[in-house]
C-alpha positions in Angstrom: 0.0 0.0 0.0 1.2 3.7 -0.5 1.6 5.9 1.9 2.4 5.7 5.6 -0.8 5.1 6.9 -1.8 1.0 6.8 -5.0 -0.5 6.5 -7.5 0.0 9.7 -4.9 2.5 11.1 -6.4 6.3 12.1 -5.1 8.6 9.9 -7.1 11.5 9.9 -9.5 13.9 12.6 -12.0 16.7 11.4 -14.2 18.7 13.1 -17.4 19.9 12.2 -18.7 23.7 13.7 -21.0 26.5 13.3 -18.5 29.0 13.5 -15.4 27.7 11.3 -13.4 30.8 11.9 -13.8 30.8 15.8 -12.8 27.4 15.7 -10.1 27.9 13.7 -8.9 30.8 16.1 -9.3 28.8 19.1 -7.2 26.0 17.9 -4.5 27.8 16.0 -3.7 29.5 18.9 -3.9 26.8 21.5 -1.8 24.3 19.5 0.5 26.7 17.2 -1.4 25.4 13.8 -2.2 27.8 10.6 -5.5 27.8 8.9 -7.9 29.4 7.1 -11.4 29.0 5.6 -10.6 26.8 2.4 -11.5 27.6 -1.2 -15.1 27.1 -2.5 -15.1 23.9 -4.5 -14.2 22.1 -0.9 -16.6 23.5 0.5 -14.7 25.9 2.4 -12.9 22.9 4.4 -10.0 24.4 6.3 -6.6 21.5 6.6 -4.8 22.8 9.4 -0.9 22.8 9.1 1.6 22.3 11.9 5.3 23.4 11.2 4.4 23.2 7.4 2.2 19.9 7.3 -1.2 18.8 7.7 -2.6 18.1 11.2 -6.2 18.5 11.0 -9.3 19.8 9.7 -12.2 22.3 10.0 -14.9 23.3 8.6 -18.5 24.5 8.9 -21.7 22.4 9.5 -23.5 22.9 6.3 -26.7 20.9 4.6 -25.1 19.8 1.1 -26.6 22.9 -0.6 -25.3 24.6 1.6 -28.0 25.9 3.8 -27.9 26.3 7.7 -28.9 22.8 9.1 -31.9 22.9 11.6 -31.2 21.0 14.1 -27.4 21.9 13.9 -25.5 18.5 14.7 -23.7 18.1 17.3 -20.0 19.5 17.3 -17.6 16.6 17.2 -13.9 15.5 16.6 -14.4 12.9 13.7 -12.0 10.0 13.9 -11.0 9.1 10.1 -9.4 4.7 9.7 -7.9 4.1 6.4 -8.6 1.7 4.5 -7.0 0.5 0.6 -10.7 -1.0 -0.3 -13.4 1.7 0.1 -16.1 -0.6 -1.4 -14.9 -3.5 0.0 -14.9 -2.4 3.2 -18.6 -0.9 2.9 -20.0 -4.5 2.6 -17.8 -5.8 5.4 -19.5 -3.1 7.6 -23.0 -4.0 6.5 -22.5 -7.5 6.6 -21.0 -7.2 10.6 -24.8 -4.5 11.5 -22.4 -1.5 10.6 -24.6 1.2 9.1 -23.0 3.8 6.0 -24.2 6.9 6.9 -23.1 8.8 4.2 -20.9 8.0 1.4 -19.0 6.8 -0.7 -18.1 9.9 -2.1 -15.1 11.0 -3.8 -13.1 14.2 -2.5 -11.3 15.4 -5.7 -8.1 13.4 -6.7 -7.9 13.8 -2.4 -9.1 10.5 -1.8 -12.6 8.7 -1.1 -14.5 8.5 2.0 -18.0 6.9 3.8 -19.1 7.6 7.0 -20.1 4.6 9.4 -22.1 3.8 12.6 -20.5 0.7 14.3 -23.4 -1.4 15.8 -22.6 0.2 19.5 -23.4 3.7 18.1 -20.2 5.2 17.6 -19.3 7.3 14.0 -16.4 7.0 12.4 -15.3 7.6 8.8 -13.6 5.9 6.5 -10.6 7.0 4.1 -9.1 5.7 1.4 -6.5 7.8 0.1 -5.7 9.5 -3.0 -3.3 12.1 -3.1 -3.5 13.0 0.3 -3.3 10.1 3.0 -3.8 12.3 5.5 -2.1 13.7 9.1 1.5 14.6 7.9 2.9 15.1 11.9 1.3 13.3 14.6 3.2 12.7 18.3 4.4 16.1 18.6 3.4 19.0 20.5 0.1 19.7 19.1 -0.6 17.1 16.6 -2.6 14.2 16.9 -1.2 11.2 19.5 -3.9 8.6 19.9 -7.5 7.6 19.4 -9.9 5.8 21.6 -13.2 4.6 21.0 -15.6 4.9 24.2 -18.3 2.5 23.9 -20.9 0.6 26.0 -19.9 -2.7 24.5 -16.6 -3.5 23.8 -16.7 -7.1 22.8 -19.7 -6.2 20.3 -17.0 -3.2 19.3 -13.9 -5.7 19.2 -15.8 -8.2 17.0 -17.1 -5.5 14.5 -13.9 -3.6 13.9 -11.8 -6.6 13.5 -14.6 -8.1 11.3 -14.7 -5.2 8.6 -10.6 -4.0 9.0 -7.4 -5.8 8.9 -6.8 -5.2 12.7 -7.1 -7.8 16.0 -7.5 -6.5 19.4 -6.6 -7.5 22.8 -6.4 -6.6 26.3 -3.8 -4.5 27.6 -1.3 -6.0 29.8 0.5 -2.8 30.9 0.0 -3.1 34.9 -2.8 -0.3 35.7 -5.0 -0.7 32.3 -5.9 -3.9 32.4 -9.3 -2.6 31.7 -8.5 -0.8 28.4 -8.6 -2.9 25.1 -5.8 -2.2 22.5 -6.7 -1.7 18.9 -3.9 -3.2 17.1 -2.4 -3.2 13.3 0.4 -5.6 12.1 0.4 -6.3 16.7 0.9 -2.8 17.4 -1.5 -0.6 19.0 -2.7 2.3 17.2 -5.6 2.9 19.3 -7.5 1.9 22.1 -11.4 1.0 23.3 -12.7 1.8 26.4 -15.8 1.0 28.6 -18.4 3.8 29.1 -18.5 2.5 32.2 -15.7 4.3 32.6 -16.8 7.7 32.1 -19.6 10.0 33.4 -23.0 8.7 33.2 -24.8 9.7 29.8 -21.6 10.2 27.4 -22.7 8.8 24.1 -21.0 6.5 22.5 -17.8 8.0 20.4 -14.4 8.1 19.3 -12.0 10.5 21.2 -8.8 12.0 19.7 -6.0 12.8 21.9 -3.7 15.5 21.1 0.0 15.6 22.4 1.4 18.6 24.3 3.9 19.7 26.4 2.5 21.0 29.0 -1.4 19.4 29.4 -1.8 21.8 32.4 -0.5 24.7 30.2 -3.1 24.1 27.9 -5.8 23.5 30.4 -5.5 27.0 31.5 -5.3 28.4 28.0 -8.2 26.5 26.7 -10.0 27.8 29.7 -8.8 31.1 29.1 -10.3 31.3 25.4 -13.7 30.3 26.6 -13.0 26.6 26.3 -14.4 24.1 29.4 -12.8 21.5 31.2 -14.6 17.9 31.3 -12.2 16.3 33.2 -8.9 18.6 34.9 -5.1 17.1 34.4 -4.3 14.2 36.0 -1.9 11.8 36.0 -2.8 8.3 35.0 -0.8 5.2 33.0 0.1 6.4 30.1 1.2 9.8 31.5 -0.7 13.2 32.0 -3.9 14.1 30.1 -7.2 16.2 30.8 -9.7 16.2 28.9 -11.3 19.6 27.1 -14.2 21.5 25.1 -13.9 24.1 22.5 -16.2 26.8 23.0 -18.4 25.3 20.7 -18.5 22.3 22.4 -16.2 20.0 20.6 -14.8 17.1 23.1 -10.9 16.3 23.1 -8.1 15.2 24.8 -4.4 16.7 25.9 -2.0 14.2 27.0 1.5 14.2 27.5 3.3 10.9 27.3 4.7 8.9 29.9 8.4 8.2 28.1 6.8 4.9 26.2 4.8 6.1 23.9 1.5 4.6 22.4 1.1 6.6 19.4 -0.9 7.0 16.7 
């Protein structure tokens, strides 16, 4: 396969808001990135660039004519797997009580991409690349580090994931988190699943993207600072130090610096 990214392995986050330019100020200047609103025949989507590469994406929640969507969905990182069979993989999903909720659609000479509900109610998407395979930096300060999928079943998660992508899973044996379950490509972890039981009571079902930093308390008080919210304050845990965050507009995330063995994405 080209590119750096193999099959089943995250590659990509995006985040959907009414305000793309407030997001895009709130998250330049809390993680050093430059954007700005894209051209017209994407939309407007904004790819964020850290120290010259891509790291992300933005852009505006928008019906596909372009009209204001009533009710405006939810604002949400989106958590992008790759895959090297788009089409494929679609059946795989329906045939293990996935659901395509959008898609397939192709993005330019970019690449090609679906949207999917796993059967536990999580969204993901689904890219298969083109020219662009995707993050370009990840496991630096301010780039992507690791993705977790929270979900009230994870052996109903395990089985579907490792049904429609090249990937196995298995509990973790580092001492502390023997409750977290270890998404795995080629035997190494790439990302993890987690029990909602876990978290506070009524958190939906979803995949979480972690962002690397220096300093998570650092950024906790400049999040805060910039009208961002705290879901859950630093703390230190097994992997290393993390807190979990909102964007003004409500977007969910996670800070974490790394304990000095890394799980990365």
């Amino acid at each position: 396969m080209n590119g750096p990214y193999k099959p089943g392995t995250p590659c990509w986050i995006d985040l959907m808001v009414p305000d793309q330019q407030a997001a895009l100020d709130f998250y330049c200047d809390l993680f050093g990135w430059q954007g700005e609103i894209g051209p017209p025949e994407t939309g407007g989507y904004s790819v964020c660039h850290l120290k010259g590469k891509p790291v992300a994406g933005i852009m505006k929640a928008s019906n596909p004519d372009g009209s204001v969507p009533d009710p405006m969905p939810p604002t949400v990182w989106n958590t992008y797997l790759t895959t090297d069979n788009l089409d494929g993989t679609l059946k795989a999903v329906t045939d293990a009580g996935g659901t395509v909720v959008m898609g397939p659609a192709d993005v330019m000479d970019l690449g090609r991409m679906a949207f999917i509900a796993d059967p536990t109610g999580a969204t993901f998407g689904l890219w298969q690349p083109g020219t662009f395979d995707g993050a370009g930096i990840v496991n630096e300060h301010g780039a992507l580090n690791w993705n977790e999928l929270n979900t009230g079943d994870v052996p109903a998660a395990a089985a579907f994931y490792t049904a429609v992508l090249p990937v196995t899973t298995a509990r973790s044996t580092i001492p502390g988190a023997e409750f977290y379950t270890e998404y795995k490509v080629d035997g190494r972890a790439v990302a993890g699943m987690m029990d909602l039981a876990q978290l506070p009571a009524g958190v939906p079902p979803h995949w979480m993207a972690y962002f690397r930093v220096d300093s998570v308390d650092e950024i906790q008080a400049a999040a805060e600072r910039a009208g961002g919210s705290v879901m859950a304050p630093a703390f230190d845990m097994v992997a290393g130090r993390m807190a979990v965050l909102a964007d003004p507009q409500g977007g969910v995330f996670s800070v974490i610096t790394p304990r000095a063995v890394d799980q990365s994405a």
